[in-house]
C-alpha positions, 0 to 999 in steps of 0.5 A: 486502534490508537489516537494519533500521536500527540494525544488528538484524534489529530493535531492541526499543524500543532495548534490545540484543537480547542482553539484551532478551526474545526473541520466540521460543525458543531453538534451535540456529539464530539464524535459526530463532530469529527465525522468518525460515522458509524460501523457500515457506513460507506461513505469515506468523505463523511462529515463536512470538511475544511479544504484544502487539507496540506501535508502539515494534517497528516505530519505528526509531531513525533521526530522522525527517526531513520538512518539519515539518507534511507529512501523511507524519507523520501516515501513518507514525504510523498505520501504525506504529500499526497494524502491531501488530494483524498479530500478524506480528513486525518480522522477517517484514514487508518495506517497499520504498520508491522515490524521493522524500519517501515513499522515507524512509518505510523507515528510519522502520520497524524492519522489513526493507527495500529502498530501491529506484531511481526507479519500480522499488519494486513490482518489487523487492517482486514479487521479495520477496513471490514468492520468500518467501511467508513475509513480509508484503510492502509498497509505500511510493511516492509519485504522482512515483514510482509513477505516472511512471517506475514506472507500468508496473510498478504495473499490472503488479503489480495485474493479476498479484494479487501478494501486495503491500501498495502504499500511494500517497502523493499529494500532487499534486507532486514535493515531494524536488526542490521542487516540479514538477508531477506526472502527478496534478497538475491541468491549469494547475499553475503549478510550476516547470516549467510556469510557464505551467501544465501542459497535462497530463491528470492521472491518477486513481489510483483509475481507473487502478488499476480499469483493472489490474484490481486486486482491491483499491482504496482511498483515504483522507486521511492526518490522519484515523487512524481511517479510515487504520488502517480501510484498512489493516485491509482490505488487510492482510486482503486475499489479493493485491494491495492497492492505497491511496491516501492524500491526503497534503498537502504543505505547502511546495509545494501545501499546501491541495490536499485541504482539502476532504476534510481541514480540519475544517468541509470534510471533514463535508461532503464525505467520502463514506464508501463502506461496503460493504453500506451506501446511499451517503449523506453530509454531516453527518446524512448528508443527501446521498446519491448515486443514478442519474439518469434517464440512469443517471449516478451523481448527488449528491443530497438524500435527502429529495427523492429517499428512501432507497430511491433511493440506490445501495448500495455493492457493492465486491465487485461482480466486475466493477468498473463501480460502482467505477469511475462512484463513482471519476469522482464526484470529477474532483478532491477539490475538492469531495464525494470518495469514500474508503474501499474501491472494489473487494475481490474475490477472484482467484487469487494470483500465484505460488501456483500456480508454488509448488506445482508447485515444491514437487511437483517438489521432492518428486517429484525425488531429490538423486540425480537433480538431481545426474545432471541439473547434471553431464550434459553437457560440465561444468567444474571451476574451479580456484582 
């Protein structure tokens, strides 16, 4: 796992820690200092720390570099500007990246991380976030990445329930290596490699996640900060695996795709905001709503034809996640009325909790003495150097 980018385990708004205010007391140990903990622990606010944290802790000092106007500025300034409310300090958050536009995302944030090979982010992450229950673990990827190569590994991680954070930038098109389609591309892509148009069926990420089991499953659009920063208040809440995807527009090679549920006068009219708790109504006076047809079929309609009584009230913490997914197929593309906001929030025992128990029993069951006896029974040898 490497440092943060300028060399620290992180900068404090570019001042040299040796003269900047520390976070935590003096004590004999450097690390103890900075509140890293020790493998097991679980408590992610370890150590004390100086409040309130701002958006310059977790802002490196690398330049960032993207196309000018891709909606990944618009997700690390909401995400930078969100991480303070975690009340976590830079040194107990990890980012783990994959390939692509988003694997930058890591040296934009002046927190631990990980920059991983094609697809293998949320492998590494399971790595991290089991081995050290102490840190705040999160996934940076994007459609290519994630759903591609690292598909196998993706569901893997969501039906486990390990303790990651996996946000899923999707823009429809591998964008780092200008512009092919992608597995979340629409059927008659024209990119460069399917100059005839793709005849591939494009996944769901939303469905695909439901189908893991995933005991949390969001979406939002990047330009919208206060409903990005909503989302991520909920999955940072979340106990296990937490999984958002966010609409994220690529402007060089398929700019345009979201502006349905993105460019103003269109996203009034199309966002279906999903609140749990709440009836399902949308559009600008919240005129249209979503109910069940004759056939049981979720529907969109007018609410004055139908009543409020009709529409469906959403249940995202319906244990099983039917509903999420008949809301998740309203949409086939966000061509049109999309549901965003959070799908599924259920409760389900975390992976690796349970092992780290029985580790921790066995630790305080066994004596020094007796590993010792156990690692030296047996034919041993002794490497001379």
């Amino acid at each position: 796992m490497s440092e943060s980018t300028n060399g620290h385990p992180a900068k404090n708004n570019g001042v040299d820690h040796d003269n900047a205010p520390v976070r935590a007391e003096p004590g004999p140990s450097h690390t103890a200092d900075l509140g890293f903990g020790e493998p097991g622990e679980q408590n992610l606010s370890h150590g004390p720390v100086e409040l309130p944290l701002t958006k310059a802790d977790f802002s490196s000092d690398q330049e960032t570099r993207w196309c000018p106007g891709c909606g990944d500025y618009a997700i690390l300034a909401s995400v930078q500007g969100f991480m303070p409310e975690l009340g976590i300090s830079p040194e107990k958050i990890v980012f783990v990246t994959g390939i692509g536009c988003a694997g930058r995302f890591v040296y934009y944030m002046d927190t631990y991380g990980m920059h991983g090979i094609h697809g293998r982010a949320p492998a590494l992450a399971t790595g991290v976030a089991t081995s050290r229950r102490d840190l705040s673990v999160w996934v940076v990827s994007g459609d290519g990445d994630l759903l591609s190569i690292g598909g196998n590994h993706l569901i893997h991680a969501l039906r486990r329930n390990v303790p990651l954070k996996i946000l899923l930038f999707n823009n429809q098109i591998y964008g780092l290596t200008k512009g092919q389609y992608s597995p979340t591309s629409e059927e008659g892509k024209v990119t460069k490699s399917t100059p005839f148009g793709s005849q591939d069926h494009p996944f769901n990420p939303v469905t695909l996640a439901l189908g893991a089991e995933a005991t949390f499953v969001a979406r939002t659009v990047d330009t919208d900060k206060k409903h990005v920063a909503q989302t991520l208040r909920a999955a940072a809440a979340h106990e296990g695996a937490a999984f958002v995807e966010i609409y994220q527009n690529c402007n060089v090679f398929n700019d345009g795709a979201f502006d349905a549920v993105r460019a103003k006068g269109q996203k009034e009219l199309n966002q279906i905001l999903l609140e749990h708790g709440r009836p399902i109504r949308f559009g600008p006076e919240g005129e249209r709503g979503v109910a069940r047809g004759a056939d049981g079929r979720l529907q969109l309609v007018d609410v004055a034809q139908v009543g409020e009584d009709s529409l469906v009230v959403h249940d995202a913490q319906r244990a099983e996640p039917s509903l999420a997914f008949e809301l998740a197929h309203l949409a086939a593309r966000p061509t049109g009325p999309t549901p965003v906001g959070v799908f599924r929030a259920v409760k389900r025992p975390v992976y690796g909790q349970g092992l780290a128990q029985e580790l921790d029993e066995a630790r305080a069951s066994t004596a020094t003495e007796q590993l010792e006896e156990l690692l030296h029974s047996g034919e041993t040898w002794t490497v001379h150097s």
